[in-house]
C-alpha positions in Angstrom: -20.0 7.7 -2.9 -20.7 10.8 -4.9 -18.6 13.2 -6.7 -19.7 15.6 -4.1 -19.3 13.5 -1.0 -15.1 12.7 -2.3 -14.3 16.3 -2.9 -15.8 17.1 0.6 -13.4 14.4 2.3 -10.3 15.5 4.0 -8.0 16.3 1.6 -5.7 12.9 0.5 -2.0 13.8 0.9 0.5 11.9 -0.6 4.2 12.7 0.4 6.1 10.5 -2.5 8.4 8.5 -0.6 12.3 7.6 -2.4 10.8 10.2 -5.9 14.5 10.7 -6.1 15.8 7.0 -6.3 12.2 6.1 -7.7 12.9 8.5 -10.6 16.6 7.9 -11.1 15.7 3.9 -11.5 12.9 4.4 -13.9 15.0 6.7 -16.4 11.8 7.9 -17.5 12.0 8.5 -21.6 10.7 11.3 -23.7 7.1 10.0 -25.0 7.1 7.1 -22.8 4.2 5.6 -21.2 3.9 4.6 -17.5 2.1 2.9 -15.4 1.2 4.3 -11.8 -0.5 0.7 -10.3 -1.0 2.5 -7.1 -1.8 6.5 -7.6 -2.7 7.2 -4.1 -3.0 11.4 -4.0 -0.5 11.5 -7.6 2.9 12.5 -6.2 4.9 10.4 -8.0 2.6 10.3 -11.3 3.1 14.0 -11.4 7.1 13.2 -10.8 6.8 11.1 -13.7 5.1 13.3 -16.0 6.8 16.0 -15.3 10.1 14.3 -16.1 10.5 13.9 -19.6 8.3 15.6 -22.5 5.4 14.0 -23.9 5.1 11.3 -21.1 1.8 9.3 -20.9 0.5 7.3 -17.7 -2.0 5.2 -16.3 -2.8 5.5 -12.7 -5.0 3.0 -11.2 -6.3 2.8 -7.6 -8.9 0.8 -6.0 -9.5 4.2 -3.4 -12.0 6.2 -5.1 -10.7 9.0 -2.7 -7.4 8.6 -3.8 -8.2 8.8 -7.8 -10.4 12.0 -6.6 -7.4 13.2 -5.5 -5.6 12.2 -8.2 -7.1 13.7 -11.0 -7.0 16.9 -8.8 -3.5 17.0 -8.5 -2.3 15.2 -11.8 -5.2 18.5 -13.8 -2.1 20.0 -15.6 -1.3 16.7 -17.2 -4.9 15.6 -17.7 -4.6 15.2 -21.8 -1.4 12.2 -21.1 -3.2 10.7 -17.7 -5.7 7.7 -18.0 -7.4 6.3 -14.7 -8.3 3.0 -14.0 -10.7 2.6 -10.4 -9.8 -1.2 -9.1 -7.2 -3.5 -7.8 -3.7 -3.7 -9.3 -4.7 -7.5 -9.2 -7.2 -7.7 -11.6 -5.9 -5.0 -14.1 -5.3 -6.2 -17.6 -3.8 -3.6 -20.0 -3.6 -3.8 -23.7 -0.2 -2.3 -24.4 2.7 -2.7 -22.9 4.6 0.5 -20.9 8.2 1.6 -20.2 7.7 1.4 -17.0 5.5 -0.1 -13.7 5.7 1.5 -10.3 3.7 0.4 -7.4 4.0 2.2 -3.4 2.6 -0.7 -1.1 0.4 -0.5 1.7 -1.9 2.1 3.4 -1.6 5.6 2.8 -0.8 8.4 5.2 -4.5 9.6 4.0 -5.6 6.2 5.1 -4.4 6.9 9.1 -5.0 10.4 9.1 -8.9 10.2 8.2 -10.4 8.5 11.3 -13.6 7.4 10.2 -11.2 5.0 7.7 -10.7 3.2 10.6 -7.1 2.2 10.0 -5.7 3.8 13.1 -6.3 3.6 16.9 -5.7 7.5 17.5 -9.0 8.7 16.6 -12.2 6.7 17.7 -13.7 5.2 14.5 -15.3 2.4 12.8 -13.7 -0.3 12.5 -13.7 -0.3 8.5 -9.9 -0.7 7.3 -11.4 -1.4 3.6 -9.2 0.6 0.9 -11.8 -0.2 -1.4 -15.1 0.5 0.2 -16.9 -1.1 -2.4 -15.5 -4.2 -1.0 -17.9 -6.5 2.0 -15.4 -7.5 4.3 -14.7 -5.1 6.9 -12.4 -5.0 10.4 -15.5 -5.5 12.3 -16.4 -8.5 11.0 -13.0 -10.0 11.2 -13.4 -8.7 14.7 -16.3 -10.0 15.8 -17.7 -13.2 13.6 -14.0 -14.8 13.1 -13.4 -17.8 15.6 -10.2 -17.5 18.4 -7.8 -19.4 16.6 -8.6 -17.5 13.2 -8.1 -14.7 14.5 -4.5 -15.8 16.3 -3.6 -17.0 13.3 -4.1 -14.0 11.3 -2.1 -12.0 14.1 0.8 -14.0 13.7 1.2 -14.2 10.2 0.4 -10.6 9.0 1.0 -9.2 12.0 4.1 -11.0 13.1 2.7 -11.1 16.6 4.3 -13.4 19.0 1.2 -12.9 21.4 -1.4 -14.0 19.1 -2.9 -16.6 20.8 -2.9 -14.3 24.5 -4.3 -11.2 22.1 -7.0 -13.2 20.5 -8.5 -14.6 23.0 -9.0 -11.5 24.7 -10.8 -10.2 21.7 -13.2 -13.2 21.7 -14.3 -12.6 25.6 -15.0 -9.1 25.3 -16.6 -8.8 21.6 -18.6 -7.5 20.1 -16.1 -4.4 18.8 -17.2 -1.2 17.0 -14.5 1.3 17.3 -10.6 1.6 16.7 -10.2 2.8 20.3 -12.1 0.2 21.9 -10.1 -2.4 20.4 -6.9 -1.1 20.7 -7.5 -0.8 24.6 -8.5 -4.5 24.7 -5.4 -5.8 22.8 -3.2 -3.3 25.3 -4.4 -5.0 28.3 -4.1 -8.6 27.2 -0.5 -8.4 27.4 2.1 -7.8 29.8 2.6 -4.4 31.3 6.1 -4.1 30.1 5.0 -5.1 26.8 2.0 -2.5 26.9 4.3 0.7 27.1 7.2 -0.6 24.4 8.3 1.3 22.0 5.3 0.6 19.8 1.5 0.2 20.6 0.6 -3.0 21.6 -2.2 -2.9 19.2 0.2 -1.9 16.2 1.1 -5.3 14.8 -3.1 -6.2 15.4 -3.7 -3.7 13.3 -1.5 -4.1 10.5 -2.6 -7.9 10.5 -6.3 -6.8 10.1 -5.8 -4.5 7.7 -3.8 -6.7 5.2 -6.3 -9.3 5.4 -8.7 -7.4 5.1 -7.9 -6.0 1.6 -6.0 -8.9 1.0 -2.7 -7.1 0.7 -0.6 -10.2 0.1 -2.5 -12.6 -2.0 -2.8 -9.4 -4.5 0.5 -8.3 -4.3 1.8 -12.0 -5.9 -0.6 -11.6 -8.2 0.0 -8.7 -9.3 3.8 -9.1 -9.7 3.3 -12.7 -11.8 1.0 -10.3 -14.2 3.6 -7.1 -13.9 6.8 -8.7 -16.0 4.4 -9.0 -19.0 2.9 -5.6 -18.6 6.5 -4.1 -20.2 8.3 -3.7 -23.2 11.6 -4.5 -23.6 14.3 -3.0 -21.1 10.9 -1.7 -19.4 11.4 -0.7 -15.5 9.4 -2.1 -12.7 10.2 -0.4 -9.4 8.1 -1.3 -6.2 8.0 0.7 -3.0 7.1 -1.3 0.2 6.9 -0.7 3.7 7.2 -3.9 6.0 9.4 -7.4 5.7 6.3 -9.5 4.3 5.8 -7.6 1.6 9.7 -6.8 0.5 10.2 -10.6 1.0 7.7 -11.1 -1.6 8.7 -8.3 -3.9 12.4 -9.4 -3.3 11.1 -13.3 -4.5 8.9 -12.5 -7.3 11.3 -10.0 -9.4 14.3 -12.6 -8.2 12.5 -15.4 -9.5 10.8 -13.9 -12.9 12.4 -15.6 -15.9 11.9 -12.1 -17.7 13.4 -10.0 -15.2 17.0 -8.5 -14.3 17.4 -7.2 -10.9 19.2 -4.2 -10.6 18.9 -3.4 -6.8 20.8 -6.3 -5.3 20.2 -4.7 -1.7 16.5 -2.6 -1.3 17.2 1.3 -1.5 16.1 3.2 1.7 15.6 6.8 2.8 18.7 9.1 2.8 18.7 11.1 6.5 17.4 14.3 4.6 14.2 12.2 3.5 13.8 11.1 7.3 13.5 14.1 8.7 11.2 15.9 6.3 9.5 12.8 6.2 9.5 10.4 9.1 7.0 7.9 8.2 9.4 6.6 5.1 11.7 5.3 7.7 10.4 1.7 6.7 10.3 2.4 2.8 12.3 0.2 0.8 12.8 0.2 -3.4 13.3 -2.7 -5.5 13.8 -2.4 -9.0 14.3 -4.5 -11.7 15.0 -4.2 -15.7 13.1 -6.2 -18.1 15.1 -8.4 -20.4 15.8 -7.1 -23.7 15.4 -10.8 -25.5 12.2 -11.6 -24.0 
């Protein structure tokens, strides 16, 4: 995509969910140097930066939207602000910083823009890649994966308990193309009471496609085996995620790091004036953890 085509894209808001506890955790030092692993639109980088004097970050994304955005709203800081485009993953760093942050999962950018394809309200491909230089796509999850695949894939990213019903639904009717389409299958391969719930029927679908998608999960462990050894001593790592497979992991991974001290021993979660300027943070919870000062 071309510098043209990003800055023509609807415009990639990010609402920094928990900046308050976020910032208070990090204690973010004069001159320090800090490392954004998932910028998204910059809201807390520019938190960050603007917290202490002389403050230097990376941000790294593997949205090229998002690091458009980015260096849009992160412009006043542009002389302390380096960007990396790729996964958090496969990041390798040559120094070490004071502290790592990372705010899991999709953006609201990501369900807002329809022809991203990560939400059922608007009719749109079905893409779900953050990083569209990436092959795999929704669609051919969708259409090419065999029944029990798919169920499988349901059930463990999705946590849903009608996989099996849901996929093979999908299998009779496909091939897919759209969001809409495929939500309106999934919503009348199950029950009728289980249709109009409180969610979607197709919500936990779509979650499950999109994490396998980008491979949300396998990343994630990687990322927070690599993360421990990205910071100097008494360094802050503070992770923001949004649903129970990825807080179980962040919860193991900074629990069980032989370099790491965890100072949340419950995850931090919105305060009621956060839920009501911002709804969607409802699910948001912060870890964060300290490292050791001998290792």
């Amino acid at each position: 995509m071309t510098t043209d085509e990003l800055l023509n894209q609807p415009a990639f808001i990010h609402v920094p969910v928990l900046s308050r506890e976020l910032l208070a955790g990090l204690a973010v030092r004069p001159g320090g140097h800090y490392l954004d692993a998932t910028v998204g639109g910059g809201g807390h980088s520019r938190l960050i930066l603007a917290a202490a004097s002389d403050v230097r970050l990376t941000a790294i994304d593997q949205d090229e939207q998002a690091i458009a955005a980015a260096q849009a709203t992160l412009a006043p800081y542009q002389e302390r602000v380096q960007f990396w485009h790729g996964n958090f993953a496969e990041y390798q760093p040559n120094y070490q910083f004071d502290g790592v942050i990372a705010d899991l999962g999709v953006s609201s950018h990501h369900f807002d823009v329809p022809e991203r394809g990560f939400s059922f309200r608007h009719e749109a491909p079905l893409d779900m890649r953050m990083n569209q230089q990436r092959s795999l796509t929704a669609a051919e999850v969708i259409n090419h994966w065999d029944e029990s695949q798919l169920a499988d894939v349901f059930f463990k990213y999705g946590e849903e308990r009608l996989s099996r019903r849901i996929a093979r639904r999908i299998v009779e009717q496909r091939p897919f193309h759209t969001t809409t389409a495929l939500a309106e299958a999934i919503a009348y391969s199950v029950p009728r009471q289980y249709r109009y719930g409180r969610i979607h029927p197709a919500t936990r679908v779509f979650q499950a496609l999109r994490i396998v998608v980008n491979d949300e999960l396998n990343v994630l462990e990687t990322f927070l085996k690599c993360a421990p050894n990205w910071l100097l001593p008494q360094g802050k790592i503070a992770i923001i995620s949004f649903h129970s497979l990825e807080d179980r992991i962040v919860k193991h991974s900074l629990r069980n790091s032989p370099s790491l001290q965890v100072l949340t021993k419950k995850p931090i979660t919105p305060q009621e004036d956060e839920l009501v300027t911002n709804p969607r943070s409802r699910s948001a919870k912060l870890r964060i953890a300290v490292r050791d000062i001998n290792l």
